[in-house]
Backbone as JSON, one array per atom type, in Angstrom:
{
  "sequence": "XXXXXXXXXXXXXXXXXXXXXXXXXXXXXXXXXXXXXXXXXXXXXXXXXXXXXXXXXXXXXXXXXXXXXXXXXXXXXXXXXXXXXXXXXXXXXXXXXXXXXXXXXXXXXXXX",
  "N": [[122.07, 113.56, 38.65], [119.9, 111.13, 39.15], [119.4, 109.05, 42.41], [118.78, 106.26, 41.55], [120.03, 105.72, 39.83], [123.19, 104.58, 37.66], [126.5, 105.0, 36.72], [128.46, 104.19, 34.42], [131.18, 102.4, 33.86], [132.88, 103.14, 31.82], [131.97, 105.93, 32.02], [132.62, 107.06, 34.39], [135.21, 106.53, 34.39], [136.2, 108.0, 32.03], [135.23, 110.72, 33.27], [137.0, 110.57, 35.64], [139.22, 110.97, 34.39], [139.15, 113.35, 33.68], [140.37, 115.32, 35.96], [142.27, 117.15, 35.05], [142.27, 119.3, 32.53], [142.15, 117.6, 29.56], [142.43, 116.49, 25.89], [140.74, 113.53, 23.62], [142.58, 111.81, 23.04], [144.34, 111.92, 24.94], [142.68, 110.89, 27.0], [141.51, 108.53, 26.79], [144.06, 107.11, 27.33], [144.44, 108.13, 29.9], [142.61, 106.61, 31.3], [143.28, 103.79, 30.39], [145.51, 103.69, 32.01], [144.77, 104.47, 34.53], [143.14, 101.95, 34.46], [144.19, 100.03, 34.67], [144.93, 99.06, 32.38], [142.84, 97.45, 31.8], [140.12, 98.67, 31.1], [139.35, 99.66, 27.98], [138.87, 102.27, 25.79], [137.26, 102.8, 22.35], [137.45, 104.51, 20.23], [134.8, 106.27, 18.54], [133.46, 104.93, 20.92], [133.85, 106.82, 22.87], [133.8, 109.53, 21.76], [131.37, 109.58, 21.63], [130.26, 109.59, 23.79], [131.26, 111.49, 25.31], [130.13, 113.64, 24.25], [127.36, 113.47, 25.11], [127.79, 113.84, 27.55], [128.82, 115.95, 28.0], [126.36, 117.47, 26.97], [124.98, 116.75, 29.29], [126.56, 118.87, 30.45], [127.87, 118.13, 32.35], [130.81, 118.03, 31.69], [133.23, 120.0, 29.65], [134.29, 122.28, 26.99], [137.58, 122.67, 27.57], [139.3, 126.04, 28.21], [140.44, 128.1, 26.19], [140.98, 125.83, 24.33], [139.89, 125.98, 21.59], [141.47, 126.88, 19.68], [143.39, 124.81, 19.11], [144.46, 121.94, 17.46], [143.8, 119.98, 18.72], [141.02, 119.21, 20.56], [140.2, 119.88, 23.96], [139.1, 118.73, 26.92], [137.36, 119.57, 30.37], [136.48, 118.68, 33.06], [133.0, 119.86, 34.49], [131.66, 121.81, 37.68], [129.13, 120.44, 38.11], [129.72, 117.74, 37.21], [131.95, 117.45, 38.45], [130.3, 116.76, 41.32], [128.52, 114.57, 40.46], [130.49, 112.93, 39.8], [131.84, 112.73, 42.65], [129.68, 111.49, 44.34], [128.45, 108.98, 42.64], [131.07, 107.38, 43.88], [130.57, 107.48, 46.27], [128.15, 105.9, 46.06], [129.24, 103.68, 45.49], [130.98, 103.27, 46.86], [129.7, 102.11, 49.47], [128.5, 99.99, 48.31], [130.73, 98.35, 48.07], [131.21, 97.83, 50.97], [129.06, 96.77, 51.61], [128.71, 94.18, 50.29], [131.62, 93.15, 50.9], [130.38, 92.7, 54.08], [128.46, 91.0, 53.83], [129.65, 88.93, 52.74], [131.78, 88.91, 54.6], [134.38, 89.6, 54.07], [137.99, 91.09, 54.28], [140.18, 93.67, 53.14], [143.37, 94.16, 53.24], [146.33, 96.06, 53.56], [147.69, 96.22, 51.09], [145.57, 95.84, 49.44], [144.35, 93.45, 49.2], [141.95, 90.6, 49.45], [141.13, 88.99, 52.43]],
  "CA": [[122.03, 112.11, 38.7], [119.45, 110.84, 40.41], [119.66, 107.93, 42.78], [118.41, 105.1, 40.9], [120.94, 105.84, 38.05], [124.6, 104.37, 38.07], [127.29, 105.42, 35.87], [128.79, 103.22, 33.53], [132.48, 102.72, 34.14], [133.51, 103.41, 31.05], [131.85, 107.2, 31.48], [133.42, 106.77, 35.63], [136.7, 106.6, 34.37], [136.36, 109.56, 31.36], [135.29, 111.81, 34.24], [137.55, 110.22, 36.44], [140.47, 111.3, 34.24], [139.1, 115.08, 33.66], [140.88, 115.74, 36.35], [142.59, 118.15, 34.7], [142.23, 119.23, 31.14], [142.97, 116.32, 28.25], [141.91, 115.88, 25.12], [140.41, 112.47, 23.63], [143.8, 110.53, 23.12], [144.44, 111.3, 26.42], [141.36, 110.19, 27.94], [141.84, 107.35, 26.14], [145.29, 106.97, 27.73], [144.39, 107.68, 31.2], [141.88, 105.5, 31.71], [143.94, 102.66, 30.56], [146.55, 103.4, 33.17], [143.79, 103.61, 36.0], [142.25, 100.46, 35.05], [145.85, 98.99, 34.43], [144.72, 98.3, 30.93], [141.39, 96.34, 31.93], [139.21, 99.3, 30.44], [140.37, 100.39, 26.54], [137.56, 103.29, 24.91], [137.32, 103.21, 21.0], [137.17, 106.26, 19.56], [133.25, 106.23, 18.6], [132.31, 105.57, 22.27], [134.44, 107.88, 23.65], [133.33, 110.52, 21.57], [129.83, 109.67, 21.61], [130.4, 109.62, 25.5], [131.59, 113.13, 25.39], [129.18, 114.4, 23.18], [126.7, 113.51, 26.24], [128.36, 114.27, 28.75], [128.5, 117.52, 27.34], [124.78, 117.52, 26.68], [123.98, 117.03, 30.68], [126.55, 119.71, 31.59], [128.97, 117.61, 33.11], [132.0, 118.5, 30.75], [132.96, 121.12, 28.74], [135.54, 122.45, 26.21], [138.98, 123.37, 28.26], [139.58, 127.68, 28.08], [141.73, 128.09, 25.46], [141.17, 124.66, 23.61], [139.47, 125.91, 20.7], [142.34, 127.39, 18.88], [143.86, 123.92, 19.35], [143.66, 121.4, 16.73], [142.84, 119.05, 19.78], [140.07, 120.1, 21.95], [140.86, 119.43, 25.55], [137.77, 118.87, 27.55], [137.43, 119.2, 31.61], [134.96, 118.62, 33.96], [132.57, 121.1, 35.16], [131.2, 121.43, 38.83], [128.14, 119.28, 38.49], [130.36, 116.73, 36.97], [132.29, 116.39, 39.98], [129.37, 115.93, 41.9], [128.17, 113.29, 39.93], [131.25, 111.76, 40.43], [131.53, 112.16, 44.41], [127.65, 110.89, 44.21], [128.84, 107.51, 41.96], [131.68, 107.18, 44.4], [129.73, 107.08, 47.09], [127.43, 104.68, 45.57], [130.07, 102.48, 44.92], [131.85, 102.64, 48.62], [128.25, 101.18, 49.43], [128.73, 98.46, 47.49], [131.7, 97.52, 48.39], [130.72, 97.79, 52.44], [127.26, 95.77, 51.7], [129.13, 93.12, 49.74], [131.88, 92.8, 52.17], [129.32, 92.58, 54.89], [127.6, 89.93, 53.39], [130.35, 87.67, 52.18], [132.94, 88.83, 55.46], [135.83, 89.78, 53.75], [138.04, 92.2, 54.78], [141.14, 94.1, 52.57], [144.94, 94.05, 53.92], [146.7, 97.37, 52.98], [147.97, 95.91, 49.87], [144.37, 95.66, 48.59], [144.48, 91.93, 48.87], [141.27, 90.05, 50.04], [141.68, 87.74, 53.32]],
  "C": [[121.05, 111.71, 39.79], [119.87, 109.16, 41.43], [120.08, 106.94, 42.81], [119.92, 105.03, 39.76], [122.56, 105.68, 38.61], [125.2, 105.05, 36.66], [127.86, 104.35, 35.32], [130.15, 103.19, 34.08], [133.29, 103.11, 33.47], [133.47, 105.15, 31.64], [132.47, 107.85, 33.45], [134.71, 107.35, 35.51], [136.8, 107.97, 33.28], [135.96, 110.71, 32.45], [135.82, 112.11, 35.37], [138.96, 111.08, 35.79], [140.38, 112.92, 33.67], [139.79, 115.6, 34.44], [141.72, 117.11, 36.52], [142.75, 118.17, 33.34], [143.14, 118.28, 29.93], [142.05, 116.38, 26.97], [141.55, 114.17, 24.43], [141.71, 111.46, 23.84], [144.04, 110.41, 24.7], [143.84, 110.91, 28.08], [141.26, 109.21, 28.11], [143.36, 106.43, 27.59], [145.18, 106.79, 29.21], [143.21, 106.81, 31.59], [142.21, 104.44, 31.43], [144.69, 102.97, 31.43], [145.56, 103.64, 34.46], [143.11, 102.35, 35.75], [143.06, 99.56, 35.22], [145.34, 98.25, 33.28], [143.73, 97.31, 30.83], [140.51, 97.02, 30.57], [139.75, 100.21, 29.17], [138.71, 101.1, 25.96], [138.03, 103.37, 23.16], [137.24, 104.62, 21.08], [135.87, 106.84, 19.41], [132.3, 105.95, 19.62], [132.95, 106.57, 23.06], [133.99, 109.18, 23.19], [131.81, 111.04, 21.64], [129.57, 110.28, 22.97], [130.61, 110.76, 25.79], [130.68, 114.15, 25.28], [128.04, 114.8, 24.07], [126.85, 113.88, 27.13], [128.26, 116.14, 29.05], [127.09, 117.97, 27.85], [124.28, 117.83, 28.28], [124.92, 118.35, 31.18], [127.74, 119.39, 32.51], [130.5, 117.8, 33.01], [132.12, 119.63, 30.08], [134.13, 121.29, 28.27], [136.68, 123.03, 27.03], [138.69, 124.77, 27.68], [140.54, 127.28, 27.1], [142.07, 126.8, 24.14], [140.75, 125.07, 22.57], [139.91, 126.88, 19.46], [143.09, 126.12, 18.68], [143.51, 122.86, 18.17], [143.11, 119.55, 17.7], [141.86, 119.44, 20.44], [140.02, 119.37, 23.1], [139.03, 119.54, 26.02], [138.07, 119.15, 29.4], [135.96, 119.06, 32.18], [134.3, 119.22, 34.94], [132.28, 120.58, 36.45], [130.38, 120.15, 39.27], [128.62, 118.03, 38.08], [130.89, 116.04, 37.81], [131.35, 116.19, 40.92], [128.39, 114.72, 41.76], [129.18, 112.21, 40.02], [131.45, 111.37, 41.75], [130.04, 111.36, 44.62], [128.14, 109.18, 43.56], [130.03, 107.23, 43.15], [131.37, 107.16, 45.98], [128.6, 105.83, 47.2], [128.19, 103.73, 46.01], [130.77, 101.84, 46.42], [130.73, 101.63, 49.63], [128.06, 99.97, 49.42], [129.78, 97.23, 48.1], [131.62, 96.77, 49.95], [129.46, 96.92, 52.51], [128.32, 94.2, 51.1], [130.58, 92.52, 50.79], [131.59, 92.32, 53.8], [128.75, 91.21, 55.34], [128.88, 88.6, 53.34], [131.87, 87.34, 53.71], [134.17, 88.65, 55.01], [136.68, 91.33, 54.11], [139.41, 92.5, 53.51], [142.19, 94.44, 53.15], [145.09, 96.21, 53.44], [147.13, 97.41, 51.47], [147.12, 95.73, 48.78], [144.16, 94.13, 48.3], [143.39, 91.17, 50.21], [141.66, 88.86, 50.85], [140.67, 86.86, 53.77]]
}
């Protein structure tokens, strides 16, 4: 990933919830319960999303998944460094835009 290049949040949260091996439904699944049901993935971008993800390297088929009539995916090394790298970005963001506007966050996550 270089620099310039952000991550989408949709493809954030699918590599957010690799965590540990899932297949699509429940990619699907956890990324509605981290967004608290903000962010919902069809089926056709989620798989498309995969499909790529794949492609750079970032993902790959779970051990063992392909006796399965699900295939579990997880997320390889350079994956998680693309995600510490976007999550870094993002803490950025938040610290420049706070900055700027002087807001600060309680513990409760509640702007004062």
């Amino acid at each position: 990933m270089s620099e310039t290049s952000a991550l989408t949040e949709a493809v954030f949260y699918i590599l957010l919830s690799l965590n540990q091996p899932r297949h699509g439904y429940g990619i699907m699944q956890e990324t509605e319960r981290m967004s608290g049901g903000r962010v919902h993935l069809a089926a056709g971008t989620l798989y498309g999303a995969l499909n790529t993800l794949s492609g750079k390297g970032w993902i790959e088929g779970a051990s063992g998944s392909a006796d399965s009539r699900q295939k579990k995916y997880c997320i390889t090394p350079a994956g998680q460094a693309v995600l510490r790298q976007e999550l870094v970005r993002l803490e950025e963001l938040v610290r420049n835009g706070r900055a700027v506007l002087g807001t600060t966050e309680d513990k409760e996550g509640e702007e004062k």
